[in-house]
N, C-alpha and C positions, 0 to 999 in steps of 0.2 A: 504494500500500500504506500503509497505518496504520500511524504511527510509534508508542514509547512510548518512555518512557527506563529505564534499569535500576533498579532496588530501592535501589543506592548513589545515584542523583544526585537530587539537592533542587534545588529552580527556588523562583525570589521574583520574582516583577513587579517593576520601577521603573518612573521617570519616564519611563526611554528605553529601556526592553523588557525581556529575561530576563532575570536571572542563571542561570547552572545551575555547581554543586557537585558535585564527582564528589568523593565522601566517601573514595574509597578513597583516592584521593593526592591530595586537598586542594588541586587545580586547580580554577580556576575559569572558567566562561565567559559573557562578556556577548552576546546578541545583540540585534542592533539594532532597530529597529521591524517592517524588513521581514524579516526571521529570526523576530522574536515571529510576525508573522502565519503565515509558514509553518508552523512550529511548531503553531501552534493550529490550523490547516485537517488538518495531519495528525495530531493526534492526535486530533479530534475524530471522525476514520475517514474523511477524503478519502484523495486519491491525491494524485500529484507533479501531476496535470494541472489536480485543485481548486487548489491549493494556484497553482499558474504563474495560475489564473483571476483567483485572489483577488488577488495581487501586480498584475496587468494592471489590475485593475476599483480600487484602494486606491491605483497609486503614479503610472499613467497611464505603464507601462514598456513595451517595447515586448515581443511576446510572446515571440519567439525566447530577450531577455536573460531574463527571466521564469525559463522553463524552467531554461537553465543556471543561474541562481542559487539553482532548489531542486534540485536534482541535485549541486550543490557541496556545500549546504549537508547535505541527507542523507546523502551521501558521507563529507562529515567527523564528523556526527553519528556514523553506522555507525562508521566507521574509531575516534576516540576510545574505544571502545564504551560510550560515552553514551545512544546509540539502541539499541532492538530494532527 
């Protein structure tokens, strides 16, 4: 499923992946390289399955870890409510 984030959070690139801003209470979060890519596979309108492809084929991870590190990562996404 296609992530997006909510109307409140701002994202800025760095050197070493996302920032994102949850403007409502002024938390912040950095994700790492491999969090930026997830991120960008799903929002561009992959699934969790592009998204485990993309990490496998960019980190050389193995697939099983893949999976559960975007399934974390969405998980926490949703739950903060960062993500839609």
């Amino acid at each position: 499923m296609a992530l997006r984030f909510g109307a409140d959070v701002s994202t800025a690139q760095t050197d070493y992946g996302t920032v994102l801003l949850d403007e409502r209470s002024g938390q912040y979060w950095e994700l790492n390289p491999t969090g930026t890519l997830v991120v960008r596979t799903l929002m561009a309108g992959g699934d969790e399955a592009a998204a485990a492809d993309a990490l496998v084929a960019e980190f050389d991870i193995d697939r099983a870890r893949a999976e559960q590190d975007v399934a974390a990562l969405v998980r926490d996404l949703r739950s903060t409510g960062l993500a839609v």
